[in-house]
Backbone as CSV, one residue per row, in Angstrom:
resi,resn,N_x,N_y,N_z,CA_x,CA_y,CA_z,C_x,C_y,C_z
1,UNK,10.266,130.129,74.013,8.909,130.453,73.561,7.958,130.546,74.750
2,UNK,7.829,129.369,75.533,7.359,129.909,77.264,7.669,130.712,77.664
3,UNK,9.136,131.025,78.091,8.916,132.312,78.392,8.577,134.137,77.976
4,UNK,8.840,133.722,76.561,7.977,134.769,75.666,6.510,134.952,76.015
5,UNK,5.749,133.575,75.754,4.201,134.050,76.099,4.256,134.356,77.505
6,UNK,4.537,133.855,78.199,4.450,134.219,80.092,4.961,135.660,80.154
7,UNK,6.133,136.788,79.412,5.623,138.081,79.298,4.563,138.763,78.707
8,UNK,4.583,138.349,77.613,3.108,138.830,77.084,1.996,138.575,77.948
9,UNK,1.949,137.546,78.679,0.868,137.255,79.171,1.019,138.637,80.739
10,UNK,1.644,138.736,81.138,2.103,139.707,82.360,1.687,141.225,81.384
11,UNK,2.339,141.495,80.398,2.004,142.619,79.914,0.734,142.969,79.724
12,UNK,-0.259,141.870,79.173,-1.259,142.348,78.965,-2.152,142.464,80.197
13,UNK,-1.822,142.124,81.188,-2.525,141.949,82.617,-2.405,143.500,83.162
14,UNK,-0.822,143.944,83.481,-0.364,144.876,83.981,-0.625,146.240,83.130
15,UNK,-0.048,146.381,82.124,-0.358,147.494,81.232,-1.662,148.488,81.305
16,UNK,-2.463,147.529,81.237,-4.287,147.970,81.236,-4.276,148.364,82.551
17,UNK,-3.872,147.801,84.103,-4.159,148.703,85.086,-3.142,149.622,85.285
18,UNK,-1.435,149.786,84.511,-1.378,150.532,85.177,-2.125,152.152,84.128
19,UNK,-2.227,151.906,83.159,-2.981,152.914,82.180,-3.777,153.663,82.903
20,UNK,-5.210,152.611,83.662,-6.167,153.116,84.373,-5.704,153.802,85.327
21,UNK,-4.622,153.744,86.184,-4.070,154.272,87.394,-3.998,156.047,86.944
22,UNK,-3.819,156.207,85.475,-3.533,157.772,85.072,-4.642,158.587,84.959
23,UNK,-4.518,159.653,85.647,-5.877,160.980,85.419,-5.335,162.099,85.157
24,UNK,-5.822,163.022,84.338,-5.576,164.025,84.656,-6.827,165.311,84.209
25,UNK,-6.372,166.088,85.257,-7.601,167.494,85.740,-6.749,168.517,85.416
26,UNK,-8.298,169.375,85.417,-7.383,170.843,85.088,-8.527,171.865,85.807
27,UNK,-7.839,172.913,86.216,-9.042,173.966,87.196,-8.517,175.340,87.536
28,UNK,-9.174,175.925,88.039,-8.489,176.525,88.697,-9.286,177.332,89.784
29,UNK,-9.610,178.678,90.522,-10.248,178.733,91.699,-9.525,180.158,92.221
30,UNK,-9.580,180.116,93.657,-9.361,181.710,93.974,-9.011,181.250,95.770
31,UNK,-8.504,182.361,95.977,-7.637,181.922,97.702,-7.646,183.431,98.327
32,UNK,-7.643,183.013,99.555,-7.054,184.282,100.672,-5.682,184.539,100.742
33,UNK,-4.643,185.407,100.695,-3.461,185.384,100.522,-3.276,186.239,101.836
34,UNK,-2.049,185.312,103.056,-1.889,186.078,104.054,-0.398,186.322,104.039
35,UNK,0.582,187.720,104.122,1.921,187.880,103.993,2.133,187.301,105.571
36,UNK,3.579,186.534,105.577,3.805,186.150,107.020,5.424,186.855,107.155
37,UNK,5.543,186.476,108.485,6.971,187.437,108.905,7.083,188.623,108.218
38,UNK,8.506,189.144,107.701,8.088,190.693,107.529,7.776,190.908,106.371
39,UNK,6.739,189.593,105.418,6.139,190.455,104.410,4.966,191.109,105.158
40,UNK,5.070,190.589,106.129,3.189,191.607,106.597,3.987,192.457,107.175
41,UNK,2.513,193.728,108.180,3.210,194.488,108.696,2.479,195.842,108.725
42,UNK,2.971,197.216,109.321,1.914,198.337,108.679,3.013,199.021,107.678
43,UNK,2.746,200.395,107.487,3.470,200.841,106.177,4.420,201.776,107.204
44,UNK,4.662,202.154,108.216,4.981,202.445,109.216,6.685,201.878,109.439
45,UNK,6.724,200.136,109.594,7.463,199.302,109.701,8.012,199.481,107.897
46,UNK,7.559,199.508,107.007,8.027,199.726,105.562,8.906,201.101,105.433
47,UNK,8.101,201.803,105.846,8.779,203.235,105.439,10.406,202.915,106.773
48,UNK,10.384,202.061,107.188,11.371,202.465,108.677,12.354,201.104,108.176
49,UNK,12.028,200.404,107.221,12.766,199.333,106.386,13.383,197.720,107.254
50,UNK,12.074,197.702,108.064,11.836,196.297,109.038,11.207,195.486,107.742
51,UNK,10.316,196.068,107.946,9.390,194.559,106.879,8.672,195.343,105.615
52,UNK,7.661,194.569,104.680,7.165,195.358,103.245,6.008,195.920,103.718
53,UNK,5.370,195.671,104.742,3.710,196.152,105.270,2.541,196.176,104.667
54,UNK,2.423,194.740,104.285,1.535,194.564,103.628,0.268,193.853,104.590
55,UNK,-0.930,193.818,103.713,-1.736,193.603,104.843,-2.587,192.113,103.578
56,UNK,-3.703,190.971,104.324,-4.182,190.413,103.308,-4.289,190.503,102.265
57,UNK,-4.466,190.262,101.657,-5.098,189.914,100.057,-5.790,189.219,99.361
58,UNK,-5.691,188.854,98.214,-6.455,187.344,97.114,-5.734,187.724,95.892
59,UNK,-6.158,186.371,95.772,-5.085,185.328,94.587,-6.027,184.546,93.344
60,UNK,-5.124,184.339,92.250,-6.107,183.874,91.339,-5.099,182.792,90.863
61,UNK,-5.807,181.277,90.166,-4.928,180.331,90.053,-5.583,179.828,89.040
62,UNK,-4.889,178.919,88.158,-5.120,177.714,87.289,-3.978,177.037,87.848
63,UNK,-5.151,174.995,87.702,-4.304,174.222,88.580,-4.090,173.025,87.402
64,UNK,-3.247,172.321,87.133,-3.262,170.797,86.168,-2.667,169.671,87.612
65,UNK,-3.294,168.559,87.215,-2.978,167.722,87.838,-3.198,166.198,87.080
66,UNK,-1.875,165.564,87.065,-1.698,164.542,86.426,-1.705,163.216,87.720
67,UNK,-3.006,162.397,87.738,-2.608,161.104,88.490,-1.811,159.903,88.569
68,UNK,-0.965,159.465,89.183,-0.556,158.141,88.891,-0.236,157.352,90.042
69,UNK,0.315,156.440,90.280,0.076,155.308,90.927,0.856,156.270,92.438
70,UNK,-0.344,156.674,93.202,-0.057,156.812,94.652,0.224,158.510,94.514
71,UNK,0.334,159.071,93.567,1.001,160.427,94.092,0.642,161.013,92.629
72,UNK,0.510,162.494,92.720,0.517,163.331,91.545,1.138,164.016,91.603
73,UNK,1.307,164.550,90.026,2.539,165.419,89.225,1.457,166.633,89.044
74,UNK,1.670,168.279,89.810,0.833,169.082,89.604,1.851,170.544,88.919
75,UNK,0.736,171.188,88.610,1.599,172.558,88.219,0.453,173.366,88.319
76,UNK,1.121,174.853,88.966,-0.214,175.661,89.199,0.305,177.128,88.562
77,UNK,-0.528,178.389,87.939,0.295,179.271,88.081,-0.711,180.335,88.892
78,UNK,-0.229,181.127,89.884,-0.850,181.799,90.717,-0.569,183.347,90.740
79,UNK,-1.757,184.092,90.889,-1.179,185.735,90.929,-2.227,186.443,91.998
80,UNK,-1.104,187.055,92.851,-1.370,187.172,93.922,-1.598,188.977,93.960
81,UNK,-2.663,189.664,94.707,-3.007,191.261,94.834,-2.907,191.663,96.451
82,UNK,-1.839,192.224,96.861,-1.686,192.562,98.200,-1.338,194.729,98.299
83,UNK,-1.842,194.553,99.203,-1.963,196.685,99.399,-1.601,196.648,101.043
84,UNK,-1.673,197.606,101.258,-1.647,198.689,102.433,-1.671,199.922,102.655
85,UNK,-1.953,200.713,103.793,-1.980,201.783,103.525,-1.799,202.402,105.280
86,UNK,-1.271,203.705,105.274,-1.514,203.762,106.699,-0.505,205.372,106.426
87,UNK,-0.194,205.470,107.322,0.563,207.174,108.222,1.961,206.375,108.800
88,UNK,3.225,206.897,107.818,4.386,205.947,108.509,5.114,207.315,109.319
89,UNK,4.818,208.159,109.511,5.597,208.991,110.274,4.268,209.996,111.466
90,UNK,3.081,209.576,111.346,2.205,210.361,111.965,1.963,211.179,111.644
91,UNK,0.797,212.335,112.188,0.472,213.769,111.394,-0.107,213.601,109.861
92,UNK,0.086,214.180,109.529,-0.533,213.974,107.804,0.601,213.422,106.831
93,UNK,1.467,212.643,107.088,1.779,211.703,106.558,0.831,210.521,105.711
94,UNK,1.402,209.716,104.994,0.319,208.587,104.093,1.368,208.112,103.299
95,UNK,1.202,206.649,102.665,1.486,205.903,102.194,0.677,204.740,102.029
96,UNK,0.890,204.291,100.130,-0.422,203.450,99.968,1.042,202.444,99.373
97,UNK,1.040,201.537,99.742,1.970,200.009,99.390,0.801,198.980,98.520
98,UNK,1.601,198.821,97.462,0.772,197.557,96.297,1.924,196.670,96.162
99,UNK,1.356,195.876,95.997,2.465,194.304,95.703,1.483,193.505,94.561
100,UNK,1.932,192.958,93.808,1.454,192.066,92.812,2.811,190.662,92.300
101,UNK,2.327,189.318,92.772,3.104,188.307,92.711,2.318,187.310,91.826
102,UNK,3.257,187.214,90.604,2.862,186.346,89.669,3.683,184.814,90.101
103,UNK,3.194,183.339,90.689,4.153,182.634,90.844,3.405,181.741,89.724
104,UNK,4.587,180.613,89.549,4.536,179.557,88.249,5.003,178.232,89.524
105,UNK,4.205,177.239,89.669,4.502,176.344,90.902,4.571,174.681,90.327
106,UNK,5.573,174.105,90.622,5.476,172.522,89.924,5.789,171.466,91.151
107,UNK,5.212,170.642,90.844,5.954,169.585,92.231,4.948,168.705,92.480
108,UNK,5.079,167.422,92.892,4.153,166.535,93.726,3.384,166.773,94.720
109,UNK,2.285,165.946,94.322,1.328,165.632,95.346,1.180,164.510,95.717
110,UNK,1.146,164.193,97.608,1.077,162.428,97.936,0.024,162.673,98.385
111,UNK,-1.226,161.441,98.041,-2.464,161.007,98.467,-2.092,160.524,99.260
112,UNK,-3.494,161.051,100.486,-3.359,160.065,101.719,-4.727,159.193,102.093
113,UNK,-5.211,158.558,100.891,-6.229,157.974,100.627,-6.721,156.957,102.136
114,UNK,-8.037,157.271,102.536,-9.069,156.515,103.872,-9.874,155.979,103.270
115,UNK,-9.629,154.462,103.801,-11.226,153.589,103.390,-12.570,154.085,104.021
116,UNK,-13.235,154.051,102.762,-14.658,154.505,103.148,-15.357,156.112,103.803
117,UNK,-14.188,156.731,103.411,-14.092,158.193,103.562,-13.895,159.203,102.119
118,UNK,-15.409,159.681,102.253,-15.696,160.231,100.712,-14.781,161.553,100.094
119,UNK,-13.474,161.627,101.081,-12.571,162.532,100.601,-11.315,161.878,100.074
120,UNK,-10.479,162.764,99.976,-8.908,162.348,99.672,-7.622,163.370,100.081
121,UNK,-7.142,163.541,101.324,-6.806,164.204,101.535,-4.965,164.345,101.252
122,UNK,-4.035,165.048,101.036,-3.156,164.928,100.294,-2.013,165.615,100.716
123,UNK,-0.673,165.536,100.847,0.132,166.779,100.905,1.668,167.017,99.429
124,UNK,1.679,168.024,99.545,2.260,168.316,98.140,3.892,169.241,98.673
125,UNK,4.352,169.279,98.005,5.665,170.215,98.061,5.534,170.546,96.735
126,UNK,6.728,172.074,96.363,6.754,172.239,94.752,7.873,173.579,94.901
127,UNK,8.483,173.864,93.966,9.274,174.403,93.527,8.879,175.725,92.811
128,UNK,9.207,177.330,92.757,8.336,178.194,92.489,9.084,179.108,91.869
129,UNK,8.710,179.645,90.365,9.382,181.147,89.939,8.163,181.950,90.111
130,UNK,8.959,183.549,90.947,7.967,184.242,91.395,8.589,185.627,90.994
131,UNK,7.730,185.831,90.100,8.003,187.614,89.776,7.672,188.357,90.861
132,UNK,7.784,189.506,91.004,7.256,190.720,91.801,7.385,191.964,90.786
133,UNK,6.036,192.739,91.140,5.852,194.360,90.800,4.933,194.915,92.202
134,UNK,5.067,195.981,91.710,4.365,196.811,92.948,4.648,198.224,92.312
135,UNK,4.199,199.324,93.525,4.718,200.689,93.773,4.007,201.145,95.096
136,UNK,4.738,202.183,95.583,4.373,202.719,96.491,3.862,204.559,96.574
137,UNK,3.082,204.909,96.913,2.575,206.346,96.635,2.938,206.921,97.936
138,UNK,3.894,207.842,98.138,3.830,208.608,99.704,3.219,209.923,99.647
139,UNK,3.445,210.232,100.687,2.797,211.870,100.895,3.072,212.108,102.456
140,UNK,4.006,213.488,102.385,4.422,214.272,103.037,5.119,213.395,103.993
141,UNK,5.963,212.600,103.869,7.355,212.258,104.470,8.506,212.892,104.434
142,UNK,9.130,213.033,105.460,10.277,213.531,105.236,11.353,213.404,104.985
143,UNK,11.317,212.378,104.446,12.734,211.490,103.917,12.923,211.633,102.438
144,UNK,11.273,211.419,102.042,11.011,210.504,100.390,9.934,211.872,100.096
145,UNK,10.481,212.445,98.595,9.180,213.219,97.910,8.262,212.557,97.939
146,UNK,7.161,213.454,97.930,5.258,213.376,97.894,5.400,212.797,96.419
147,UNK,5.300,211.504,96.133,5.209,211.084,94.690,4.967,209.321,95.019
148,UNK,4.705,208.756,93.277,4.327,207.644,93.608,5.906,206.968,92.640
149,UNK,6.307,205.786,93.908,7.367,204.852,93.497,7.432,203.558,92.438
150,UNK,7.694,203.192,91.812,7.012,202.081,91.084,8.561,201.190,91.362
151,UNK,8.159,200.171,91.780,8.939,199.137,92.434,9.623,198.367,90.669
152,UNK,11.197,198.147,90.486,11.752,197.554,89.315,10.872,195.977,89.906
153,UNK,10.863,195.573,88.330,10.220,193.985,88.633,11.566,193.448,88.935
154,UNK,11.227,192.224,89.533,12.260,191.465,90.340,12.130,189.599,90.089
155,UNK,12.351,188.829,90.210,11.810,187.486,90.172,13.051,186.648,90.980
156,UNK,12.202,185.555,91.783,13.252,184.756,92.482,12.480,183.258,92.703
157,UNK,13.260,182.636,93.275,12.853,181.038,93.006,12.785,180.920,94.552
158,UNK,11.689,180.070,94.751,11.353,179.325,96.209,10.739,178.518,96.019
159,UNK,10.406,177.930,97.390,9.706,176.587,97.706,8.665,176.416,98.462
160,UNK,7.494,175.498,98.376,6.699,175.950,99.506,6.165,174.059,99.978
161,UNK,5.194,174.455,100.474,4.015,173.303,101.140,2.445,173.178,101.216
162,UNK,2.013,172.241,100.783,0.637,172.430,100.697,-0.213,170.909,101.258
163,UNK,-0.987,171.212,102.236,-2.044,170.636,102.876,-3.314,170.592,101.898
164,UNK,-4.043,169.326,101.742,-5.212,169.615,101.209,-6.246,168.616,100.975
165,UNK,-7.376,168.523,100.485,-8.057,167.836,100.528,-9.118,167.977,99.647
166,UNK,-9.490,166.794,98.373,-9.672,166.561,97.317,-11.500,166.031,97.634
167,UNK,-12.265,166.990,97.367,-13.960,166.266,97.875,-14.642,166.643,96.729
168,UNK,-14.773,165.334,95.710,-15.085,165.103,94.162,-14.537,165.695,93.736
169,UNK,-14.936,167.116,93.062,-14.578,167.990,91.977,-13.575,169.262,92.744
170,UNK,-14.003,169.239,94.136,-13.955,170.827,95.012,-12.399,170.350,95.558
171,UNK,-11.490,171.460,95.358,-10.088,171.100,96.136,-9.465,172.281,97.013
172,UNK,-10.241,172.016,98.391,-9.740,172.699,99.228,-7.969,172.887,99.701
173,UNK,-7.474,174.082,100.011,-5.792,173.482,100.588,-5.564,174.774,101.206
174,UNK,-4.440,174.769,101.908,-3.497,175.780,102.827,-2.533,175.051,102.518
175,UNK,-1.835,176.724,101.700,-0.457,176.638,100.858,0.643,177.339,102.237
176,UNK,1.714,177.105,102.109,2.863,177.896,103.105,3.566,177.957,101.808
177,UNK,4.384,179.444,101.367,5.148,179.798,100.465,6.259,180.148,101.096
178,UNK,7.490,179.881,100.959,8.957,180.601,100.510,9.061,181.102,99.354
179,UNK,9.103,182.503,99.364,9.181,182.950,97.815,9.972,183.513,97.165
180,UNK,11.522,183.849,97.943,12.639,183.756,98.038,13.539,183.453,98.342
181,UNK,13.755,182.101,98.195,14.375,181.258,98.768,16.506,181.690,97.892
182,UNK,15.958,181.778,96.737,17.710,182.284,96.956,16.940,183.370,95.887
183,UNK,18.069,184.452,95.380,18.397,185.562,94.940,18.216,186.468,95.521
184,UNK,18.511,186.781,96.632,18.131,188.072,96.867,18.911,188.691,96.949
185,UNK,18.657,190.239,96.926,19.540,191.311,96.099,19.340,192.622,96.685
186,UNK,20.172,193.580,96.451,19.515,195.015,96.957,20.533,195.643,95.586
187,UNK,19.489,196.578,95.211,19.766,197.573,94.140,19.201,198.808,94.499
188,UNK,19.559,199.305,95.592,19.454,200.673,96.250,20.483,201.559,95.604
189,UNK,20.131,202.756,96.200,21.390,204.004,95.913,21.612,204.728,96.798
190,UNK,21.694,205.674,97.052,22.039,206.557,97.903,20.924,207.770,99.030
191,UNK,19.964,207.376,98.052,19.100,208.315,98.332,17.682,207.486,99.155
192,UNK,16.911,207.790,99.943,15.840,206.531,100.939,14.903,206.678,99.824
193,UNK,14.607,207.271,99.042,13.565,206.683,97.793,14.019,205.619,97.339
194,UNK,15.549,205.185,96.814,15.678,204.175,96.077,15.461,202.609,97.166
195,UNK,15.538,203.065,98.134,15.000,201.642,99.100,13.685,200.956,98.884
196,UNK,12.548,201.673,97.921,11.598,201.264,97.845,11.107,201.341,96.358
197,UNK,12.440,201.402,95.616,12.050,201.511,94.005,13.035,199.929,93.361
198,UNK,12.825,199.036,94.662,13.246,197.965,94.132,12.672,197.043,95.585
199,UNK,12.631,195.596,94.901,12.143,194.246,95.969,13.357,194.759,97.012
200,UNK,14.618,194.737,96.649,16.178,194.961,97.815,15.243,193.905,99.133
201,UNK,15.274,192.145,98.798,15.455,191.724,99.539,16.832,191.798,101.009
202,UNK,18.000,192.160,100.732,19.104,191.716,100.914,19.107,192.389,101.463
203,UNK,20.191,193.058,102.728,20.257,193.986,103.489,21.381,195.349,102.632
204,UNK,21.224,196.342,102.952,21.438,197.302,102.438,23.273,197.607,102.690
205,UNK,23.851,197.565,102.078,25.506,197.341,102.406,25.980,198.545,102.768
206,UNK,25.076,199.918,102.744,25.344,201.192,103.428,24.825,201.033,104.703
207,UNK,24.191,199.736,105.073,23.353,200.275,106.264,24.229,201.017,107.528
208,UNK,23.605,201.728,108.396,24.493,202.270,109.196,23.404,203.016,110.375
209,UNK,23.735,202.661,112.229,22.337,203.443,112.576,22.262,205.122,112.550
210,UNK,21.159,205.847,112.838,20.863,206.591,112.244,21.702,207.517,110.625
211,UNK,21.588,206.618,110.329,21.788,206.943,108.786,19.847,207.268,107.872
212,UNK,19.817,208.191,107.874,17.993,208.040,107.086,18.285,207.633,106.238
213,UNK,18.938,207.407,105.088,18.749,207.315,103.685,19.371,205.352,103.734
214,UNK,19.659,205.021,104.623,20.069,203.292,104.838,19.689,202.399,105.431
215,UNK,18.343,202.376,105.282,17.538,201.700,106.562,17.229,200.451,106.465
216,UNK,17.645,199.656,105.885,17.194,197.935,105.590,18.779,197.026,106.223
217,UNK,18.324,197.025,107.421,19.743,196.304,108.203,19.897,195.043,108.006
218,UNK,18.847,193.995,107.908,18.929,192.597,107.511,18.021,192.288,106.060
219,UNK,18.810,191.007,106.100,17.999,190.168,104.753,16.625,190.033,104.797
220,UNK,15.622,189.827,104.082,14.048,189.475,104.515,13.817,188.528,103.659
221,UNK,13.168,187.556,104.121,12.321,186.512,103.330,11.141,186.649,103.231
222,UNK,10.204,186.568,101.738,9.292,187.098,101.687,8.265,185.513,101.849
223,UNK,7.157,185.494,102.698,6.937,184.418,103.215,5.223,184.362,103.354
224,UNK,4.459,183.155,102.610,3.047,183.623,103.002,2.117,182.332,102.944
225,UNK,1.400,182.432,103.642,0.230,181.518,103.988,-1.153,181.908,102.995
226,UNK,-1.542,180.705,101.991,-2.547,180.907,101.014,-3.424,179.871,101.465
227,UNK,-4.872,180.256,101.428,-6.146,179.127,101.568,-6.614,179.459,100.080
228,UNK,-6.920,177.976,99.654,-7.386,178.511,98.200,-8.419,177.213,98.173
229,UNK,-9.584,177.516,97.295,-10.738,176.608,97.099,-10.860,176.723,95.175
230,UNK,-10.752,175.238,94.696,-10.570,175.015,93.543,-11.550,173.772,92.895
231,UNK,-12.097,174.123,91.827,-13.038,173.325,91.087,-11.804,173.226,89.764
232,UNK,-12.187,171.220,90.195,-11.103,170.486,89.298,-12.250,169.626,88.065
233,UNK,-11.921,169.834,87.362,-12.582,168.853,85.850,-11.866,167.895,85.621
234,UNK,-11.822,166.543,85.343,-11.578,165.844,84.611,-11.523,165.870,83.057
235,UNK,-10.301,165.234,82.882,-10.366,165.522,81.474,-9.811,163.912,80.828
């Protein structure tokens, strides 16, 4: 019977703080989206099947975040608007490159809580399904008809990292994305249009040098650096 009340007595002590220890927010906010390695690039390097040539962008997000003792459980889903445009062969050549990335992001966040410092600054990892669409519009290349490409949707799983820092309501961060971390694939054909009527992370299994119609010699990881500023509510 002592030791019956001496749990109860612990339960009712412990329970109530760790309850209080739980929060959870919900928000969401808007970011700079920068492609790194050969997702950036000009359309130049795209049409010649080095990298996608994309140039900045912005991103739109809703964020949840669940508190608990030392670290949070977050989930974000993010959609990302990236273009380019440029002359990939010179002369009156043109090409306009669109990318659109819907990601769905889950994973922890560790507080790195300072006495007497009116922030909270934090770092997170998370786990990511990431669609892709796009298309590409050329004109007067000589490889690929004067027409516009519309890229097959694609989706692959990666991982990323996030820096950040929590000041009241406002949640500043710099995200690093892997956004293909495995599946990648090439569903090309025969012809150098179909090199750009699909993601064809993977390297091209015709590749061959001067071959025009086989131009994607290695694998690419599609890879990017996000600053995003977010107003969080309590709920």
């Amino acid at each position: 019977m002592k030791t019956f009340s001496v749990g109860l007595l612990l339960f009712l002590i412990v329970a109530p703080t760790a309850t209080a220890q739980v929060s959870f927010q919900i928000g969401g906010g808007a970011g700079y989206f920068m492609p790194a390695g050969v997702y950036k690039g000009t359309v130049a390097e795209y049409y010649a099947g080095t990298n996608y040539g994309l140039a900045g962008g912005f991103a739109l997000h809703a964020k949840t975040r669940v508190g608990l003792l030392g670290f949070n459980l977050t989930g974000e889903v993010n959609y990302a608007f990236l273009s380019n445009d440029g002359s990939p062969e010179g002369g009156n050549t043109s090409a306009e490159v669109d990318h659109k990335i819907l990601s769905i992001k889950v994973g922890p966040e560790f507080r790195l809580g300072l006495p007497a410092v009116p922030v909270t600054p934090y770092l997170g990892v998370n786990v990511s399904f990431n669609a892709f669409s796009g298309s590409t519009k050329f004109q007067g290349t000589s490889s690929v008809p004067s027409s516009t490409v519309d890229m097959a949707s694609a989706s692959r799983i990666g991982v990323g990292g996030t820096i950040g820092v929590m000041l009241t309501s406002i949640d500043i961060a710099v995200h690093y994305n892997l956004h293909n971390l495995t599946g990648k694939a090439w569903a090309g054909g025969n012809n150098r249009v179909d090199t750009y009527s699909s993601l064809n992370d993977d390297k091209d299994p015709a590749y061959a040098d001067g071959d025009a119609n086989h131009v994607v010699k290695d694998p690419r990881s599609i890879q990017s650096v996000v600053i995003t500023v977010s107003m969080m509510f309590g709920m």
